[in-house]
N, C-alpha and C positions, 0 to 999 in steps of 0.2 A: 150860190152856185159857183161863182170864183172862187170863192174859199175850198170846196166840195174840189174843184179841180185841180187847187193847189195842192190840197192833201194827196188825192190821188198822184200825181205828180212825184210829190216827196216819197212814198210806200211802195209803188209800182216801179222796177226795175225799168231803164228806157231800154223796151224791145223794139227793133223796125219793124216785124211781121210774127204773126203767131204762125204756130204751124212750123214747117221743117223751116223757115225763113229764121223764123224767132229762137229756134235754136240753135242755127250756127250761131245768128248774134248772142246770144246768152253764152256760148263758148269763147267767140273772141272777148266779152268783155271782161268775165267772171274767171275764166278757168287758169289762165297765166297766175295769178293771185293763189287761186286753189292748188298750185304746182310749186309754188315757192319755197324755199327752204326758210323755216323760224327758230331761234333760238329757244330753249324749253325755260323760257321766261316768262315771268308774268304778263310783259309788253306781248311777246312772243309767241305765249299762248293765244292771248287776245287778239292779235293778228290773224291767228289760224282760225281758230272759231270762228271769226267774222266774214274771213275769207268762201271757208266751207259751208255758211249759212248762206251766203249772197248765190254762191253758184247754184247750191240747192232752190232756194226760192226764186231765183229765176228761170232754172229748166221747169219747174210745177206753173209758172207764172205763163207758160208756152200753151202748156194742154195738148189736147192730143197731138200727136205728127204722125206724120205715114209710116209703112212699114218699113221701109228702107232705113227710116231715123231711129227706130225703138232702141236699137245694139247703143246709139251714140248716145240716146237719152238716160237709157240705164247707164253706163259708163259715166257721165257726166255727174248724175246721183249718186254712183259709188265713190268717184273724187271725193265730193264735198262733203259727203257724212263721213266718209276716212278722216277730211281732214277735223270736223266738227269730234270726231271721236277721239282723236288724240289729243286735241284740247283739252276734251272732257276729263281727261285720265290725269292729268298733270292739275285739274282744279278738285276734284274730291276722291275720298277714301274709295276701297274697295267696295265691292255689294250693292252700288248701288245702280240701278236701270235708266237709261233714258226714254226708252221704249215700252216703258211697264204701261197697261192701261190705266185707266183714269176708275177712281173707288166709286161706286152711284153715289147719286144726292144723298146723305143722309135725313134716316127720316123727319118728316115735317113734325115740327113739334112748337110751341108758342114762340113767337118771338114780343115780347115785352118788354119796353125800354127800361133803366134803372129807374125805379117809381117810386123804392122806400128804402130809406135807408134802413141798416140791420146791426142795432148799437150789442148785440150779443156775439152774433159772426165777426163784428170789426173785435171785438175782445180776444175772441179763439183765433184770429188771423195776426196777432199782435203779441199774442204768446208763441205761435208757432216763430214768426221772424225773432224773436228775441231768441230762439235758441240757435241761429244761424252765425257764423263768426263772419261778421262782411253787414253792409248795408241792405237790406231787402225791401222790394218796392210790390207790392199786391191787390190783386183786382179781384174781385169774386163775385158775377151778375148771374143770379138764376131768372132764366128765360124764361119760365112757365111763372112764376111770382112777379118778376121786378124788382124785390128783393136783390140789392147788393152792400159791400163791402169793401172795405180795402183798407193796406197799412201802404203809406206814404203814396198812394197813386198817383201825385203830381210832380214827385222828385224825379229827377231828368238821369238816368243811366245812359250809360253805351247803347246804343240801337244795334249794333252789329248787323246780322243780316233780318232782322225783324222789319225793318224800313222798305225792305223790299217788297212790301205788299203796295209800297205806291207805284211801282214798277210794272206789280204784275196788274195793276187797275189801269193802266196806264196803256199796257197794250191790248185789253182787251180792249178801253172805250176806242181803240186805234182803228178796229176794223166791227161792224156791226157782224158779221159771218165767221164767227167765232174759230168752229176747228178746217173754216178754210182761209184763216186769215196767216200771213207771212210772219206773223208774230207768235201765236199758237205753240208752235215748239219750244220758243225761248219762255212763253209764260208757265207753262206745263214745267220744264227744268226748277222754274225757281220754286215751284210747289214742291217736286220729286224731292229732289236733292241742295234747294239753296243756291243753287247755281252764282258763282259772280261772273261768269263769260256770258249769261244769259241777262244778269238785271245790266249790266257795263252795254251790252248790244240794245237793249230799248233806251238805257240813255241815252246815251251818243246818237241814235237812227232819231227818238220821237223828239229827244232833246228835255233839255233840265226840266223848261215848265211846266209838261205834261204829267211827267214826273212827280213835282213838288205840288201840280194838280190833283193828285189822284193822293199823295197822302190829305192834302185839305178835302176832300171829296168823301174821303174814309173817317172825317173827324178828328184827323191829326193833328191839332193846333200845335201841340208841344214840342212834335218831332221834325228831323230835320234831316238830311239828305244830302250835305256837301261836296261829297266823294270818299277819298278814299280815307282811313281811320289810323291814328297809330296807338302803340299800345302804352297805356299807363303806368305809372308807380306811385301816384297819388293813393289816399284813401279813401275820399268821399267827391262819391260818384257823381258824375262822369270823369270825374279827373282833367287831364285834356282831349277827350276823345268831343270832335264835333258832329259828328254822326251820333243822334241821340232822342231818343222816346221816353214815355213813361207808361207805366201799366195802366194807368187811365185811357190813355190814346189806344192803345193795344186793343182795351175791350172794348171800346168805341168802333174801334174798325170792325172787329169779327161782329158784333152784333149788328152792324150797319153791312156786312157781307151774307148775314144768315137771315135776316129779317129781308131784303133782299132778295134774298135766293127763294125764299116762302111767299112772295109776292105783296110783299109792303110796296105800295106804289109812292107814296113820298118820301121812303129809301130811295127808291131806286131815282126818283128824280134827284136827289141830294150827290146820291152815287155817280150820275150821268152813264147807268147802265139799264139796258134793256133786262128783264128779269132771265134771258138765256144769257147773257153774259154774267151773271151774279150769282146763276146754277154756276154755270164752267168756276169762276173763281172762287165756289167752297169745293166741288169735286176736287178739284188741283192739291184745294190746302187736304183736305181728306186723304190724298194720296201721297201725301209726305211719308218715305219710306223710313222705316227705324233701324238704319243704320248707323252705327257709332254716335257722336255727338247729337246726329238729326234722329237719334231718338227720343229726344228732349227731356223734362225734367218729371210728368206726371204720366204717361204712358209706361212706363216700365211698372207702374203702378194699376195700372186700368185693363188689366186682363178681360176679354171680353165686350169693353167698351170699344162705341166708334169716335173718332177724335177728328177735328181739324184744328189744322196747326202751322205753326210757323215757330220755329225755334232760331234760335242765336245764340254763338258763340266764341266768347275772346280768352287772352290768357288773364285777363280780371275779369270777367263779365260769363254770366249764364241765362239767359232768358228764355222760357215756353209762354207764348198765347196760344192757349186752345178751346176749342169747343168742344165739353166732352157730351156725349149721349151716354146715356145709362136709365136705367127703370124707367123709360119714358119722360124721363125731364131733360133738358142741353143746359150746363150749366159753363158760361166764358171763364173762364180759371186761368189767370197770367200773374208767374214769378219772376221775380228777375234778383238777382243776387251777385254784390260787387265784392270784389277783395281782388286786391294783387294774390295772383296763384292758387284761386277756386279753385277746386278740384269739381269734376262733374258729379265725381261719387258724395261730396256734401252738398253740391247742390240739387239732388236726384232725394236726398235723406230732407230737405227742404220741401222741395215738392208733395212730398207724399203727406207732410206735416198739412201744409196746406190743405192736402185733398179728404184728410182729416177734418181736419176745420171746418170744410165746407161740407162734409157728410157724404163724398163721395170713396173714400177710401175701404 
C-alpha cells in the first residue's frame, strides 16, 4: 500500500483541489515553464516537450471544472500541445502524425515460442547476408510452426532507436488504465514515429530502472540502454556505440509482445502486463507510420501485408523487427545491417533478401 502511494505520488502532478481549484493550481505550477522561451536545441527541444506535456497532463489530471473555467481549460491545452508540437517538428521528418489513430489488434494468429531449429532457412538466411556489404545480424521465428532461424543472432549491433521498446513497456506497466494513463501519449509517439522527446520523458519521469526493467521483462538480456549514442567509424559492429541489442533479443520481445497480446498468461506474467496493456503495445508497434527512415527495411516490400514494428536508424546502422502477417501465418523477421555509411536503399535490397528466404516475399 506505501509503495502503491508512493507511486501515485511520483505520476500524479501535486494538485491542491480538482475542479476550478485544481486548475488555477495546474496554471501557476505548469504554465510559466509552458511560456518560456527554448533554444531549437536538443537540450531545448527537450525542455519544451516536457514542459508542454506536464502542463497538458495536469489540466486532464483536474477533470471536469465549471463553466466559467472551460475558456481557461481549453487555453491551457492549447499552450502545452503548441508547445509539445514545436518540439515535435525539430525531433522528426515531415509526414508524420502525432494524433493519427491507433491500427486494431492484428489478427489473432498462433503464438508458438522458437521450438525447432530450421538448418535449411538458417542456410537461405546466410546467403542472403553474404550478399550484404556490412556485417548482418538475423532472426526469422514463424509463429504458427516454432520453426526459427537466424545468421549471427547473438552479435551485439547499435540498438538505436530499437531499445525503445523498454521505454514503451515501461510506461505502460506505469499506469494499469492504459489510454487514460499520463504516459499514453509519449508511448503512442515512440510507436507512431520513434520519438526521442517521448522515450527521454518516461526516462527521466519513471527513471533508468523501470526502463532497464522492461527491456529484461521483454527478454532483453543482450541489450542495453545507457543514454545517449555516438556515431562510429569502426567496422565490426557495434563499434563504440553502447546502446546496443541483437536480433535475438529483438524477436524475443515481439514474440513476448504478441503472444501477450493473444493472451498467453505466463507472457504476460514474465511481461508484468495485464493482456490490455499488451493489446495497446502491439497496436502502437502496428501503427508505426512509413515515413522516410521509419519505413523500415521489409515493408516497402509487403504490400498488402499487416506489420508490427520497430525500426532503427544510424549513419552505420539499419535495423527492422517486425511482425509481419500474411496468408494467415505472423512471421517475427528482424535485420540489422552495419557498415560505416549504409545506405537505407542496400539495406531495404537486404531486407527483401531476407523476406525471400523466409518465403514471405
Amino acid at each position: 500500500m506505501q509503495r502503491l502511494a508512493i507511486l501515485l505520488a511520483l505520476l500524479l502532478p501535486a494538485l491542491a483541489h480538482g475542479g476550478d481549484g485544481g486548475l488555477e493550481a495546474a496554471k501557476k505550477r505548469y504554465l510559466p515553464a509552458a511560456q518560456a522561451a527554448y533554444a531549437n536545441t536538443p537540450d531545448g527541444a527537450q525542455a519544451r516537450y516536457d514542459a508542454g506535456r506536464d502542463l497538458v497532463e495536469a489540466v486532464v489530471a483536474v477533470g471536469p471544472v465549471g463553466e466559467r473555467q472551460r475558456a481557461l481549460r481549453a487555453d491551457l491545452l492549447a499552450r502545452g500541445r503548441s508547445q509539445v508540437a514545436r518540439a515535435e517538428a525539430l525531433d522528426r521528418d515531415d509526414g508524420f502524425s502525432s494524433l493519427a489513430p491507433l491500427a486494431p489488434l492484428p489478427p489473432a494468429t498462433a503464438a508458438l515460442g522458437p521450438r525447432r531449429a530450421d538448418p535449411t532457412l538458417a542456410r537461405r538466411l546466410a546467403t542472403a547476408a553474404a550478399s550484404a556489404n556490412g556485417a548482418v545480424g538475423i532472426w526469422v521465428h514463424d509463429l504458427s510452426t516454432g520453426r526459427y532461424a537466424g545468421h549471427e543472432p547473438e552479435t551485439r549491433f547499435a540498438a538505436a532507436s530499437t531499445v525503445k521498446l523498454g521505454a514503451l513497456v515501461a510506461g505502460l506497466r506505469a499506469s494499469p488504465s492504459v489510454e487514460r494513463s499520463r504516459w499514453w501519449y509519449d508511448v503512442r509517439q515512440i510507436g507512431f514515429w520513434s520519438s526521442n522527446l517521448a522515450a527521454n520523458r518516461l526516462l527521466s519521469k519513471l527513471g533508468y530502472g523501470a526502463v532497464a526493467d522492461g527491456l529484461r521483462r521483454l527478454g532483453m538480456t543482450s541489450s542495453t540502454y545507457p543514454g545517449p549514442y555516438r556515431a562510429t567509424t569502426a567496422y565490426r559492429p557495434p563499434g563504440p556505440h553502447t546502446r546496443v541489442t541483437t536480433a535475438h533479443d529483438l524477436g524475443r520481445a515481439l514474440y513476448r509482445l504478441h503472444a501477450g497480446a493473444h493472451g498467453d498468461t505466463r507472457v504476460l506474467r514474465l511481461l508484468g502486463l495485464s493482456r490490455p496493456q499488451a493489446v495497446a503495445a502491439l497496436r502502437v508497434l502496428t501503427s508505426a507510420q512509413p515515413v522516410a527512415d521509419n519505413a523500415g527495411l521489409l515493408r516497402p516490400w509487403l504490400a498488402g501485408a499487416i506489420v508490427a514494428e520497430k525500426n532503427g536508424w544510424l549513419s552505420d546502422t539499419r535495423t527492422t523487427a517486425a511482425i509481419v502477417h500474411r496468408g494467415g501465418r505472423a512471421t517475427i523477421v528482424v535485420v540489422e545491417l552495419y557498415r560505416p555509411g549504409v545506405t537505407y536503399a542496400e539495406a531495404k535490397r537486404l531486407g527483401r533478401r531476407v523476406l525471400a528466404a523466409a518465403g514471405l516475399a
